[in-house]
N, C-alpha and C positions, 0 to 999 in steps of 0.2 A: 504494500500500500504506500510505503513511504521512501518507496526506490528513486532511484535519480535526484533526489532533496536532499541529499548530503549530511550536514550540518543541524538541519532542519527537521530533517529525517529522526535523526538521534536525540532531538528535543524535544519532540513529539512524540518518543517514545519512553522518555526521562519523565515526562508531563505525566501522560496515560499510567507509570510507574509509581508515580506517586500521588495520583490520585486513586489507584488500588490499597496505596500504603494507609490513606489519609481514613479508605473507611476501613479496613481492614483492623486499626488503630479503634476507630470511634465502636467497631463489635467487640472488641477484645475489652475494652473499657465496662462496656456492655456488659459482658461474663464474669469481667473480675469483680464488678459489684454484686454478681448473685456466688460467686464461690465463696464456701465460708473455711475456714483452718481452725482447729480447735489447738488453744497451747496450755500447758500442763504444769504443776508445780507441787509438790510435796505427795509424790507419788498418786497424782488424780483426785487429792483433796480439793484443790482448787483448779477451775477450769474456765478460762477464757474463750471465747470466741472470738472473732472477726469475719472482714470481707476480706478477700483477696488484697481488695487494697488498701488492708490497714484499719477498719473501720471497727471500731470495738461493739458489737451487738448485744453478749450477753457475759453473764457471770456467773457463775455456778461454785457455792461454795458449800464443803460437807458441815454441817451442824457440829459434827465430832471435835472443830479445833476450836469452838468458841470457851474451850471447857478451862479454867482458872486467868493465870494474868498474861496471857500467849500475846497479848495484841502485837507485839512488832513481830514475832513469828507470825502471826494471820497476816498483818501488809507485808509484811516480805514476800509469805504463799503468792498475794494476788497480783507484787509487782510484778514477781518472776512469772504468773502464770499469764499479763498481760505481752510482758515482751516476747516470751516463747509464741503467743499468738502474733506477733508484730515480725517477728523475724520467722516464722512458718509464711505469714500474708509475703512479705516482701521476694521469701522462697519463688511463691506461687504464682507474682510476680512475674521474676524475672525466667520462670522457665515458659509462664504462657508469650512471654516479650520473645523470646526466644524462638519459641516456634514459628512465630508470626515473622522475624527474619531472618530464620533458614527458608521458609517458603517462597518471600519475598527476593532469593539470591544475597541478600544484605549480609556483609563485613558482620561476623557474632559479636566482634569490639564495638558494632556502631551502638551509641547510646540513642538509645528512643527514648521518649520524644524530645525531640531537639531542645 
């Protein structure tokens, strides 16, 4: 289609390339607000949710550790159980970014989005 255009040709098709990337991008966005990653902390006593990316949803804490003067072991529980949920999200992430450009032919080092 874009034979004999040279220059033109190759812009055209950088264009068309990156308008696949742009929605490609806006569905992947899409998906990582309904994936959820659950993250863990004092052996499943406390459990965090998220979205994919990043989005803290729920909290799930066992009644067992409310039991004497535990409080800074209980927010410890739920710091550690929010970050494991925050760095499982950022995981889930970067391997759905990932897929999105290996498919794309995209450099693995390129950073999306710009």
């Amino acid at each position: 289609m874009f034979k004999g255009l040279g220059a033109l040709g190759d812009m055209a098709g950088m264009m068309k390339k990156a308008q696949e990337m742009q929605t490609k991008m806006a569905e992947m966005q899409e998906d990582l607000a309904k994936l959820t990653v659950v993250g863990e902390a004092g052996a499943g006593l406390v459990k965090a949710t998220a979205t994919a990316k990043g989005e803290l949803t729920a909290l799930d804490i066992d009644s067992s550790i409310f039991s004497g003067d535990d409080k800074e072991v209980v927010e410890d529980l739920i710091l550690a159980a929010i970050k494991d949920a925050q760095a499982k999200a950022a995981q889930k992430s970067q391997d759905e970014m990932k897929q999105l450009t290996d498919g794309l032919g995209l450099p693995a080092d390129m950073k999306l989005p710009f």
